[in-house]
C-alpha positions in Angstrom: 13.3 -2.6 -1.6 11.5 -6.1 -1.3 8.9 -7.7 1.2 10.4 -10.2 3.3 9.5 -13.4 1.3 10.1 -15.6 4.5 7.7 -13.7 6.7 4.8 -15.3 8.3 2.0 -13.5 6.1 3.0 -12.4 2.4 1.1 -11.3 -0.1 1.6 -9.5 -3.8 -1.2 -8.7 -6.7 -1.4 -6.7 -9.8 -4.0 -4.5 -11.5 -4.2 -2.8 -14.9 -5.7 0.2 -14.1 -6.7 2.5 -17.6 -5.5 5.9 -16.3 -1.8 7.1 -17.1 1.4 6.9 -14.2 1.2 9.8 -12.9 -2.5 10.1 -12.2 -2.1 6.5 -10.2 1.2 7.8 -8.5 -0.3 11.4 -7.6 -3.9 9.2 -6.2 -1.8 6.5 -4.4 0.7 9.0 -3.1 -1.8 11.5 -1.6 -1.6 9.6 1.9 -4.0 12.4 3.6 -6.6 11.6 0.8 -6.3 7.7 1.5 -9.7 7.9 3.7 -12.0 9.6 0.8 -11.3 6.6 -1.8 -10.3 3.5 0.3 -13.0 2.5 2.9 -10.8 0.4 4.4 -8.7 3.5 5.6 -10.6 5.7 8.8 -7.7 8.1 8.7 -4.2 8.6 6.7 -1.3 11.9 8.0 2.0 12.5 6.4 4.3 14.2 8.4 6.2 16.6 6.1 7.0 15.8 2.6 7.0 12.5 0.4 10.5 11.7 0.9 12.9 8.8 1.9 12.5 8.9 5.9 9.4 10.7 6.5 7.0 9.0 8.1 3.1 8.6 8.2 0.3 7.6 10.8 -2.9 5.5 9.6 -5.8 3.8 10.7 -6.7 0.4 8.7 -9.6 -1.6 11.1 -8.7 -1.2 15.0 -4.8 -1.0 14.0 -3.5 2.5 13.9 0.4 2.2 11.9 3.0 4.0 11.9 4.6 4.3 8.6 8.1 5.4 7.2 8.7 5.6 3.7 11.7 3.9 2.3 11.5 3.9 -1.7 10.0 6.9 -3.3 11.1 7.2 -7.6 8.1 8.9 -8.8 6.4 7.8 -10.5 7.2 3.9 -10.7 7.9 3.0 -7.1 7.1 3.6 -3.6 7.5 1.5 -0.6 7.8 2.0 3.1 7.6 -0.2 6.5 5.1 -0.5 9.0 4.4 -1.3 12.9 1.8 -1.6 15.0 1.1 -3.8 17.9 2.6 -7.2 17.1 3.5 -6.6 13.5 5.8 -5.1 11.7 5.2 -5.0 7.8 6.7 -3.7 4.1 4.7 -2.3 1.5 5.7 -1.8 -2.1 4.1 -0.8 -5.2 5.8 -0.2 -8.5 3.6 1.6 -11.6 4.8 0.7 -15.2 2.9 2.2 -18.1 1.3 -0.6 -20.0 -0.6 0.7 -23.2 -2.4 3.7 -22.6 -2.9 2.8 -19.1 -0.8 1.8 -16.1 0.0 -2.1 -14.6 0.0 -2.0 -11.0 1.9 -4.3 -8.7 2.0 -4.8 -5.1 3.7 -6.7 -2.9 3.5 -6.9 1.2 4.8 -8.8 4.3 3.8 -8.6 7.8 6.0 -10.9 10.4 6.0 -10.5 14.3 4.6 -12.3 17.2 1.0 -11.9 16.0 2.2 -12.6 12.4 3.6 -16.1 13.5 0.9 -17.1 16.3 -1.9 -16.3 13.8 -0.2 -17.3 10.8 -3.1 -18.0 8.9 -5.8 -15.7 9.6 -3.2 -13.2 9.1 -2.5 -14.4 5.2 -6.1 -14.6 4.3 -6.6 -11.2 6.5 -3.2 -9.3 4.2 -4.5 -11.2 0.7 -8.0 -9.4 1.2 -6.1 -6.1 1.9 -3.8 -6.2 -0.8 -6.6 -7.0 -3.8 -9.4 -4.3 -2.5 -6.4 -2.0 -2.0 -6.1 -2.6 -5.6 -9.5 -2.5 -6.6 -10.3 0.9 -4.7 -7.1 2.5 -6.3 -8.2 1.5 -9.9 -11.6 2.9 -9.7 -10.2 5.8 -8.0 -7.5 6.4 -10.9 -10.2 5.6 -13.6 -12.9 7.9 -11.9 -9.9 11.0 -12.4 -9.2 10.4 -15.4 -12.5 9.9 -16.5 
């Protein structure tokens, strides 16, 4: 699965984070737990289990998403898609183990009405996300394995 490239709002980033694949893929992947290591994340429910089709409800700022997952190959990549009012978005991360750690990448694209009138705000607004996204998943990962 890939973002949509032509989308209003695109954004990708990569981390090296010094914990092993499957710590990063059990920490990402824990979507309940999202809230108790990334701020930016009020609340996080996955209905069922993490498979293809099942779908999650979160709450990032005043937007509550619904999420479906589409990708899940543990533990190198998951993606899924998102909506919420005026956007619709896909997520994915893929995990390859890079020395004794892992190198994270991440890659998202939100299009829709909001995504086109606000075109701008709505870059700088998915860049932040996708880099402290990163950042709280590292020190998450690093503070397990520690």
């Amino acid at each position: 699965m890939k973002v949509n490239d032509k989308a209003p709002a695109v954004s990708s980033a990569e981390i090296e984070v010094a914990a092993e694949p499957e710590l990063v893929w059990d920490v990402l992947t824990t979507i309940d737990d999202w809230p108790s290591w990334n701020p930016d994340v009020t609340s996080a429910s996955l209905e069922g289990e993490l498979t293809e089709g099942s779908r999650f409800r979160w709450k990032a700022g005043r937007a509550t998403i619904t999420s479906t997952l589409q990708r899940v190959e543990r533990p190198r990549l998951v993606s899924w898609t998102g909506k919420t009012v005026g956007l619709r978005a896909i997520h994915v991360y893929r995990l390859e183990a890079h020395g004794a750690g892992t190198l994270v990448s991440t890659a998202e694209s939100w299009e829709g009405p909001v995504a086109r009138v606000f075109r701008k705000r709505m870059r700088e607004t998915l860049s932040k996300a996708v880099e402290a996204g990163l950042r709280y998943l590292k020190a998450e990962a690093e503070r397990r394995a520690s």
